[in-house]
N, C-alpha and C positions, 0 to 999 in steps of 0.2 A: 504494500500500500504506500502511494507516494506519501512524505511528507513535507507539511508544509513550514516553512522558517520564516522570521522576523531577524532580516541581515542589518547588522548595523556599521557606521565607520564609528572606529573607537581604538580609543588609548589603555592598553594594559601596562596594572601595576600590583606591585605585591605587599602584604601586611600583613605581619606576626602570619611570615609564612604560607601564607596563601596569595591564590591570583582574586585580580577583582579587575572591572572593566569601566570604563568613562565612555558611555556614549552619546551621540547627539541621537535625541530622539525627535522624529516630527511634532508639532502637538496633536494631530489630529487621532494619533496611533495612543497619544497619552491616556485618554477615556477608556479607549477600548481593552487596552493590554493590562491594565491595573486594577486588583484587585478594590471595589470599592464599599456596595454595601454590605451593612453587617451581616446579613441572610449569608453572603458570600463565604464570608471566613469563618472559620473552625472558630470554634468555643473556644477554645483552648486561647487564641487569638486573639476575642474579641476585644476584650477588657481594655486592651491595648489599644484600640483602633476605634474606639467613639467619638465619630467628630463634632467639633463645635458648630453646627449646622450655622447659626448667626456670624462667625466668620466670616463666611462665602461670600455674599453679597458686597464686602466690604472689599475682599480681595478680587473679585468679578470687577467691582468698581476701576478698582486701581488700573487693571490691565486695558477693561475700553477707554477708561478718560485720557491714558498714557499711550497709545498705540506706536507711538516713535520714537519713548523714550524709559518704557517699564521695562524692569531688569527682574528674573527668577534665580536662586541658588538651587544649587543640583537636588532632583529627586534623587535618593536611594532605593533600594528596592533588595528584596532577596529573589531567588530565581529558582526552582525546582525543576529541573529538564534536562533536558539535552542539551549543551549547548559548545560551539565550538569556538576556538578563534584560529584565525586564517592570515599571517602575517605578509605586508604588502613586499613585494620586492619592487629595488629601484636599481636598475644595472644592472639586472639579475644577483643582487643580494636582497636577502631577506631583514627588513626591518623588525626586529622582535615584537616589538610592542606596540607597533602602530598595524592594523589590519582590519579586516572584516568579522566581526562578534554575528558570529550564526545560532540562533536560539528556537527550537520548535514551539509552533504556535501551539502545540498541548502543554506546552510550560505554563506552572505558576508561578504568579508574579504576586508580592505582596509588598507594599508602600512600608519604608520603615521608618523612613523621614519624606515629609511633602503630602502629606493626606489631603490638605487643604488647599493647598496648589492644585491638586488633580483638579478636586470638584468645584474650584475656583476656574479654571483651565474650560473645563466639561461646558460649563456655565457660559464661557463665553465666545465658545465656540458658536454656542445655538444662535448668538447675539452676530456673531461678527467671524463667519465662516474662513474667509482669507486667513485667520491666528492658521490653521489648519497645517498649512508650509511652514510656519515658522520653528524653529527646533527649542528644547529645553534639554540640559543635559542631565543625563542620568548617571549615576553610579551603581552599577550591578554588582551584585555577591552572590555568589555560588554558595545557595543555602538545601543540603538534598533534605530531603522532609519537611523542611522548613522549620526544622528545630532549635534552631539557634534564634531564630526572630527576636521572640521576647528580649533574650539577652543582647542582640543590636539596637533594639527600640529603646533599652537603660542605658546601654551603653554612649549610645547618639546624645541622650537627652542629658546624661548625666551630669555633663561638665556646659552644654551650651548654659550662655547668660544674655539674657535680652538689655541691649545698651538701654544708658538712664535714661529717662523722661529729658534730662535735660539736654543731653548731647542729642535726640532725637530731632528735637526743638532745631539746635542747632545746625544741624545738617541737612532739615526739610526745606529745598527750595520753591517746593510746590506748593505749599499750604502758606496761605494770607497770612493769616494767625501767626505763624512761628516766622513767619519776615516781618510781623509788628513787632514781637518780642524782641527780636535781636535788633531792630530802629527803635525801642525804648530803654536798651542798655546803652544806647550809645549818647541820646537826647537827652535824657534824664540824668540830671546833674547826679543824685543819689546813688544812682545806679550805675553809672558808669566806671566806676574802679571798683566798684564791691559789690557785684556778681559772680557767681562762679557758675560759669558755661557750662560743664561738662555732667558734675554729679550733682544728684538731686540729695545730699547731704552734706554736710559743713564738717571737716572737719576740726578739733579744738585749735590746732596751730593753722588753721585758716585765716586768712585778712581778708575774706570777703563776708557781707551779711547776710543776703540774697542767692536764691537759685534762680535760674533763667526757668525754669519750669514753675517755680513760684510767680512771679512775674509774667506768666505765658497766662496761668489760669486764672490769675486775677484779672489777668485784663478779660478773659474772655465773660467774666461774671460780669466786669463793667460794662461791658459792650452788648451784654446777652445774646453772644453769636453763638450758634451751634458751631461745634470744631471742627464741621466738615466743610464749613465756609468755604465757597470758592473765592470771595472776596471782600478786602475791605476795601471803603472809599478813603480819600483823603481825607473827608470830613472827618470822619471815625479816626484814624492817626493821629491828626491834631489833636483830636479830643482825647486821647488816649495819653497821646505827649503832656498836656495841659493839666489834665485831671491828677497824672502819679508826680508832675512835679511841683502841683500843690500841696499835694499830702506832703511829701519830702520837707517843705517849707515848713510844714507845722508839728514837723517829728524831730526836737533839736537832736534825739539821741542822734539819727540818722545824720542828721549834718554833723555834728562830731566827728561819726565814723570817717565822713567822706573830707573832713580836716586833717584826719589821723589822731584826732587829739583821745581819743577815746579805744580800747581795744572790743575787737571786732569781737572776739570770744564771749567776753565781757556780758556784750550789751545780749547775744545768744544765749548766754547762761542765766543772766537775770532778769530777761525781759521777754513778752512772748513779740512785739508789734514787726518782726522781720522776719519769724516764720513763717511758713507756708500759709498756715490757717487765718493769720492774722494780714497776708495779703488777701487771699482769698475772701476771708468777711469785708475787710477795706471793698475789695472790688465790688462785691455784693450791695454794699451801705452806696456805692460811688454811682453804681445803676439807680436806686430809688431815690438818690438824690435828682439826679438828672430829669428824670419824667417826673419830677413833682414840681407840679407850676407853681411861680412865685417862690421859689429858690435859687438863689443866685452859689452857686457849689463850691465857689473859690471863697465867699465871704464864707456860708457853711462850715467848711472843710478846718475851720482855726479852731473850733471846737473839739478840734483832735488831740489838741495839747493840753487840754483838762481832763484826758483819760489817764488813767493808773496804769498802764503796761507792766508794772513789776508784778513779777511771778511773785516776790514775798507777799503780795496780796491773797492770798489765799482763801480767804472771805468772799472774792471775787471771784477770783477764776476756775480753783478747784472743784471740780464738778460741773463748769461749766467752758472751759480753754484746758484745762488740764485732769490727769486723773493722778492720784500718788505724784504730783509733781511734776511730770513727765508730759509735756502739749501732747492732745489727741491729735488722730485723722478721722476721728469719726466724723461723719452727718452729721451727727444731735450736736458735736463740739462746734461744728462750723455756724448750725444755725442757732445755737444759742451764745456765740462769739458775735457772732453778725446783730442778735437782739440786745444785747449791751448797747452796740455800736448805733444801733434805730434807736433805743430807748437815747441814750444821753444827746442824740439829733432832731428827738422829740418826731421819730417819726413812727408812722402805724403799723403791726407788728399784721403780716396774712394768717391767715388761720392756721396755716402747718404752723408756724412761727411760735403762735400765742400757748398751740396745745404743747409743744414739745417746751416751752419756758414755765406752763403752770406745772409739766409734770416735772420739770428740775426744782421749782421752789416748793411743791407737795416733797421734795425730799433732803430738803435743804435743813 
């Protein structure tokens, strides 16, 4: 009975003794050859392989709205089959490791890394047929039974680390939002030497206040843009620029920082108003200021310099900015950090706002 192959060109290379192969694979062969729903895979498998169905659409997004300029990292895959490599000769010598990967189409293939590329891939194909030619590269592994899987799915996963919020910021040239960010580290007097671009934590022997991803989301509460924004206006920049380098003005700690007269550590160890949440609430307070008629935000905005920022206030914050000492991330921290900030601006608390503040002084 003839059989049929899936010929690929491809680079062999070897690891902790074994061969493994690099291929360009078309995308359109991508859907078809990869294992994907769970019905599909052995039990034994599955556990491993549940994908984040809400993913998809976001990563489908990415590839139509990018079409000349979205970039994929290699699928891996294991391989149960038959399969050959055929190395090319040039002058009649054989190049070793450059050749033709022959794999029978009764082979199984199983995703080890790129689940969600496939059926991000799959997705938009159905949208935008032409991807079809275009190639993604794969890394195969000679897996016979496919017993080893599990242990390449820990082993893949084990050591990857997804870069910080804030170097993301930093690197995205496509999103509006994270090119206002990095035009308000540079505008903002405050901000401009005491940011730290990369990590989204400070550490103690740092000279900066400020995360660039702190600064990213506060602006995005002031501005109440969704983060998928495709764009901001000039007007919104301005305002963006004008709003945090009022606050700045009426934050002397912050102007110290940016004299040097004060250490940067310092002002993070005994104050919450430079952390994330306490941008974050600012941002929040800086939106209901703005849509409230008969509010002028920069006269407003001095009122900022009558708030208590010291964590030794404990009376204050604890239970409400901090928990054991230590600023939250939670929700309830943000919007009852943010109900201080309306309360002492004398403005009106919304109804998630008022239930989440009676149930903190029910336990106060």
């Amino acid at each position: 009975m003839e059989s049929y192959e899936y010929v690929f060109t491809a680079l062999r290379g070897r690891q902790a003794g074994r061969e493994y192969y690099t291929a360009m694979c078309p995308m359109k062969l991508v859907p078809k050859i990869f294992l994907f729903q769970e019905e599909e895979i052995p039990a034994e498998l599955r556990s491993q392989r549940t994908l984040n169905k809400s993913r998809i659409p976001e990563i489908t997004k990415y590839i139509l709205d990018n079409r000349t300029d979205y970039i994929f990292s290699s699928i891996t895959a294991s391989v149960d089959g038959e399969v050959r490599f055929e190395p090319f000769c040039f002058n009649d010598k054989k190049v070793e490791d450059v050749g033709k990967l022959r794999i029978t189409m009764d082979s199984r293939f199983i995703i080890n890394d790129g689940q969600h590329r496939r059926a991000a891939i799959e997705k938009a194909l159905a949208e935008c047929p032409d991807l079809g030619d275009e190639t993604i590269s794969v890394v195969f592994f000679i897996d016979v039974g496919l017993k080893n899987t599990q242990q390449m799915f820990a082993d893949l996963n084990k050591h990857s680390v997804r870069p910080t919020r804030s170097i993301g910021i930093l690197y995205d040239y496509r999103d509006p939002l994270s090119a206002l960010a990095r035009t308000l580290i540079e505008k903002v007097s405050a901000f401009r030497n005491l940011t730290e671009i990369e990590k989204t934590n400070i550490s103690n022997r740092s000279t900066k206040l400020f995360t660039l991803s702190s600064i990213f989301q506060g602006t995005v509460c002031l501005l109440r843009k969704p983060q998928n924004s495709k764009e901001v206006s000039k007007e919104e920049e301005s305002l963006a620029i004008s709003f945090w380098e009022n606050v700045s003005n009426n934050m002397k700690d912050w102007q110290l920082a940016a004299e040097k007269s004060v250490s940067t550590h310092e002002l993070r160890r005994d104050y919450i108003h430079s952390h994330a949440l306490a941008m974050h609430a600012i941002g929040r307070l800086g939106a209901v200021l703005l849509s409230t008629a008969n509010k002028d935000y920069k006269k407003e905005l001095k009122k900022l310099s009558k708030i208590d920022w010291a964590r030794k206030n404990r009376a204050l914050w604890e239970g409400r900015a901090m928990i054991a000492g230590k600023i939250s991330k939670s929700h309830n921290a943000l919007i009852l950090t943010t109900n201080h900030l309306k309360n002492t601006f004398s403005l009106k608390l919304t109804p998630e706002e008022m239930k989440i503040e009676q149930e903190y002084l029910s336990k106060a």
